[in-house]
C-alpha positions in Angstrom: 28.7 32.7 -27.7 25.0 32.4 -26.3 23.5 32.8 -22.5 27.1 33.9 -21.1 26.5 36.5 -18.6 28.6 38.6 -15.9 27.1 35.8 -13.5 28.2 33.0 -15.3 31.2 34.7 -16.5 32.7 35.1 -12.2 31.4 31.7 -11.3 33.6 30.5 -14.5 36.6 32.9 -13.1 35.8 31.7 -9.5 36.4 28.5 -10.3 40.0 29.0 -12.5 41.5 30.7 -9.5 39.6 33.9 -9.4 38.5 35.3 -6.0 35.8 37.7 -6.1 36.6 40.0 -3.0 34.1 43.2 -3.7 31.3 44.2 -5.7 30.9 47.9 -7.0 27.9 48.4 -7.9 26.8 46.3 -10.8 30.3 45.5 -11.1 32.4 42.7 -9.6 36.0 43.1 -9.0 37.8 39.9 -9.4 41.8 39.3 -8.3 43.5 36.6 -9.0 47.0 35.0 -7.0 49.3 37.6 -8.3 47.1 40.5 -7.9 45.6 41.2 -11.4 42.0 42.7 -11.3 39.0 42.3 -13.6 36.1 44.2 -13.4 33.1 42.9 -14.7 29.5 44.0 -15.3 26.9 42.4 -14.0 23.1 43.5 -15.5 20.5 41.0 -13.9 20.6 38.2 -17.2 22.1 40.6 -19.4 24.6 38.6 -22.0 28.0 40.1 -22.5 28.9 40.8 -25.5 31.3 38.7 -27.5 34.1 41.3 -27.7 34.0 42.0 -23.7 33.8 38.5 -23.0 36.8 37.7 -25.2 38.5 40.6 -23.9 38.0 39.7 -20.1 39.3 35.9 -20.9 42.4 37.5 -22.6 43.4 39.0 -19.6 42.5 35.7 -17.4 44.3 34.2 -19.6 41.3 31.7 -20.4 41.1 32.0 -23.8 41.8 28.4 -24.6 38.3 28.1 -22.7 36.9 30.7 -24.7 37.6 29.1 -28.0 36.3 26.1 -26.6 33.0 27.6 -25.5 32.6 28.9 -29.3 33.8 25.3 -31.1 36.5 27.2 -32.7 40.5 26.6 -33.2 
């Protein structure tokens, strides 16, 4: 996966459901309906790395878009 950063990766979130109420530092706490949280890092353009980005789409349950992002079934 290329260019995907914390940035891209909220607005993505944000617009599954995601609600981003707070921001820790470089981090940005998102909650979803039920009240699941995931933090994620946000480091100016920074790209996450493949294995944290999978990770955090695991737990929004997006990994259907994930695969879809990489071309792969």
């Amino acid at each position: 996966m290329k260019n995907l950063t914390g940035k891209i990766l909220c607005k993505m979130l944000k617009g599954n459901g995601w609600k981003i109420p707070c921001k820790n530092g470089s981090h940005y706490v998102c909650i979803n309906d039920k009240g699941e949280k995931i933090i994620i890092p946000v480091f100016e353009d920074d790209e996450l790395k493949n294995g944290l980005a999978k990770a955090i789409f695991k737990k929004a349950n997006l990994l259907s878009l994930y695969y879809s992002m990489n071309n792969v079934q």
